[in-house]
C-alpha positions as CSV (number, residue, x, y, z in Angstrom):
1,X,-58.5,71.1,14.0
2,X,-60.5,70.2,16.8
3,X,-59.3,72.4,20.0
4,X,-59.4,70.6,23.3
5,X,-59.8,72.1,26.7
6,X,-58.7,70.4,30.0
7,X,-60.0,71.3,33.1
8,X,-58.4,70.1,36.2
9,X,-59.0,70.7,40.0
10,X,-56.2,72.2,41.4
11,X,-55.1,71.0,45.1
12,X,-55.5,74.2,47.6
13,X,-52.3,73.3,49.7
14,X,-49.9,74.8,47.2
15,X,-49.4,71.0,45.8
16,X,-48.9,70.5,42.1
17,X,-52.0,68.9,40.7
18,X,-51.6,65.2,39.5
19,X,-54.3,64.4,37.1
20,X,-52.2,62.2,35.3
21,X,-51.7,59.8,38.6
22,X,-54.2,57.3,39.4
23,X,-54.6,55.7,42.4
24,X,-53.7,52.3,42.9
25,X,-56.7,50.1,42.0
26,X,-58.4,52.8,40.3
27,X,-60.3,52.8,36.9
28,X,-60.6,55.7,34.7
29,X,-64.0,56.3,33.4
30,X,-64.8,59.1,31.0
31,X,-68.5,60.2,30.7
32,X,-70.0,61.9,27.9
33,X,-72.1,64.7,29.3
34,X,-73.8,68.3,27.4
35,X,-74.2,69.5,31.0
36,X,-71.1,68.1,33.7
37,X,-74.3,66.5,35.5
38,X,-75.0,63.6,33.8
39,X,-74.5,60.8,31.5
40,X,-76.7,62.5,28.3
41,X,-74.7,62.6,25.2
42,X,-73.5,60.8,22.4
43,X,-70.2,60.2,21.9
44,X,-69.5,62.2,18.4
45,X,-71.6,64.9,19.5
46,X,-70.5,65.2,23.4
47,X,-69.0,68.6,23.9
48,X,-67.7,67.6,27.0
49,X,-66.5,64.5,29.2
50,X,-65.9,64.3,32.9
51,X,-63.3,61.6,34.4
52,X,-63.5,59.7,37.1
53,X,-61.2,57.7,39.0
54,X,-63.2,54.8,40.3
55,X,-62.4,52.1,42.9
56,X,-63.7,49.5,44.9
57,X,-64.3,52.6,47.9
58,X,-65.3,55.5,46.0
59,X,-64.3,58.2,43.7
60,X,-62.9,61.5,42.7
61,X,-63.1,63.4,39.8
62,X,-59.7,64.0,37.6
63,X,-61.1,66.8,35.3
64,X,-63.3,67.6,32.6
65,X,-62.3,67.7,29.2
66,X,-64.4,70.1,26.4
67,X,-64.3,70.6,22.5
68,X,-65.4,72.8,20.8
69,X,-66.1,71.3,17.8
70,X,-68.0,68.5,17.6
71,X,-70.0,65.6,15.6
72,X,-74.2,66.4,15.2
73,X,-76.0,63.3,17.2
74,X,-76.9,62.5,13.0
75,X,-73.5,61.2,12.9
76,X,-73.1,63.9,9.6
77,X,-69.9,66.0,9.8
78,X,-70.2,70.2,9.2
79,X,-67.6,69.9,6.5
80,X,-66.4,66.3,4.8
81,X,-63.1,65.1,5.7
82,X,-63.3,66.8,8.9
83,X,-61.8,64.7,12.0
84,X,-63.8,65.3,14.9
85,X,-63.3,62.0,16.7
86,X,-59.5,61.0,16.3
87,X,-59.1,64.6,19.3
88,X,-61.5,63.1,21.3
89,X,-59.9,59.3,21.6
90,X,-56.8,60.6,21.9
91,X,-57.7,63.6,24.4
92,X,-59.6,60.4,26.6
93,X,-56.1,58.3,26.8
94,X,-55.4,57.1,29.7
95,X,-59.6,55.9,30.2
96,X,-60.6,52.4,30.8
97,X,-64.2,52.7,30.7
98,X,-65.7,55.3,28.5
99,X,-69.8,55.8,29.3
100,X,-72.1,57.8,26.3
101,X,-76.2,57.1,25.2
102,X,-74.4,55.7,21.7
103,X,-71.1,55.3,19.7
104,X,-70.9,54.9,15.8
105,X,-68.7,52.1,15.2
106,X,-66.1,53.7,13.3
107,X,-65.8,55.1,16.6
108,X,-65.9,52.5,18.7
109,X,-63.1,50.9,17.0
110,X,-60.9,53.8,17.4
111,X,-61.7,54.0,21.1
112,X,-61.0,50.2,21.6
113,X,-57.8,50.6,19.5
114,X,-57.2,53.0,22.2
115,X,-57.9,49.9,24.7
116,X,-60.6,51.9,26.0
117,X,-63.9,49.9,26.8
118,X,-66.6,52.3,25.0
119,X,-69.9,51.1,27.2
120,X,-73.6,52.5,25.3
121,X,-76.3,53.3,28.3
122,X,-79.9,52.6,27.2
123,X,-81.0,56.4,28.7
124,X,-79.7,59.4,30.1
125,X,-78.7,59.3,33.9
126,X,-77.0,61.4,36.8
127,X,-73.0,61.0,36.7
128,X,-73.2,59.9,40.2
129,X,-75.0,57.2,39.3
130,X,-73.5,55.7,36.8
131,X,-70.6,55.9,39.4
132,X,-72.0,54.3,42.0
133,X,-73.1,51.4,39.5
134,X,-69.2,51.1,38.4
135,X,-67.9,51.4,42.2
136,X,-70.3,48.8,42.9
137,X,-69.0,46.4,39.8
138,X,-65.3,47.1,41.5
139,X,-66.3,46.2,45.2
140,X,-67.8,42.7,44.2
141,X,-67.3,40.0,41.5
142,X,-67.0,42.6,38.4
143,X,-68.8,41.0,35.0
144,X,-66.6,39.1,32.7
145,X,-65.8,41.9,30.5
146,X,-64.8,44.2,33.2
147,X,-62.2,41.4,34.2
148,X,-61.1,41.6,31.0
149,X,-60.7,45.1,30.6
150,X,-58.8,45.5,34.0
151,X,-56.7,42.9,33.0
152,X,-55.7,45.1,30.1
153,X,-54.8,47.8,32.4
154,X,-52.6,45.5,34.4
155,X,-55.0,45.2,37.5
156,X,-55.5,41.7,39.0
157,X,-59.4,41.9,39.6
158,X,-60.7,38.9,42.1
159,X,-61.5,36.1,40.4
160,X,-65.0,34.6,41.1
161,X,-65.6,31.9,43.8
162,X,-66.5,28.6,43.3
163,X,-66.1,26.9,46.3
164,X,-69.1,26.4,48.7
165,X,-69.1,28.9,51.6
C-alpha cells in the first residue's frame, strides 16, 4: 500500500488549520512537482503534489501532499498488480484542476471519474507560473472547458459577452 503524507501550513494565531475549506470562488489545483518548485513531473511517477487554491485575485497554498511510492515515468510498475495510482486520485479529492508534463489514460480516467480536470503541460515550468496562467483564466472569460469544469464544482463562472461595447 501506497503511504500518503499530507503536509499542511498551520495558522500561527493558535487557529485550527482549515485545509479542507476553500474560499468562496476558489479552484483547487494540484501540481505534480519532484521538487515543490515547479510543474516537472508526470503524474504516475510524481512523488509529490502542491495545492493551490486559486481565484480570480490570487492564491494560497493548501498543502503538499507526498508518496512514497510511486509509478517510473515508463509507466512500468515495481511489482505487477501493484496500485500506485487509485492513492493518488483519491489522496487529490477535493481538486478541480490537476497540472502534470503527462498522464497515462488509465489514469486520466480515474482522475476525471474523480471529476477532476487532469490538464498535460507541453514542458516543465515554475509553480508560480502555471498559477498566475490559471488566476489569469479565473479573472477573465475562462476557456470553454474551464466553464465546464467550474460548473461541475457548482461555481457560476461569467458567461462570455456578446453584445457590442
Amino acid at each position: 500500500m501506497t503511504a500518503v503524507r499530507r503536509l499542511t501550513l498551520v495558522p500561527t494565531d493558535g487557529a485550527e488549520a482549515t485545509s479542507a475549506e476553500r474560499p468562496a470562488g476558489a479552484v483547487r489545483v494540484a501540481i505534480a512537482t519532484s521538487d515543490m518548485k515547479g510543474l516537472n513531473a508526470h503524474f504516475g511517477s510524481a512523488a509529490r503534489f502542491a495545492v493551490y487554491d486559486v481565484t480570480k485575485d490570487g492564491w494560497s497554498f493548501v498543502e503538499a501532499l507526498a508518496f512514497d511510492d510511486v509509478t517510473q515515468e515508463s509507466g512500468q510498475h515495481k511489482t505487477d498488480g501493484d496500485d500506485r495510482i487509485t492513492p493518488k486520485v483519491e489522496a487529490l479529492a477535493g481538486c478541480h484542476l490537476l497540472f502534470c508534463l503527462a498522464i497515462g489514460g488509465p489514469s486520466a480516467a480515474k482522475v476525471v471519474a474523480h471529476k477532476i480536470h487532469p490538464i498535460k503541460v507541453a514542458q516543465a515550468s515554475p509553480i508560480d507560473e502555471v498559477l498566475e496562467r490559471t488566476r489569469t483564466m479565473l479573472a477573465g472569460t475562462p476557456p470553454p472547458w474551464l466553464r465546464k469544469v467550474l460548473a461541475e464544482a457548482g461555481f457560476a463562472p461569467p458567461k462570455p459577452s456578446f453584445a457590442d461595447d
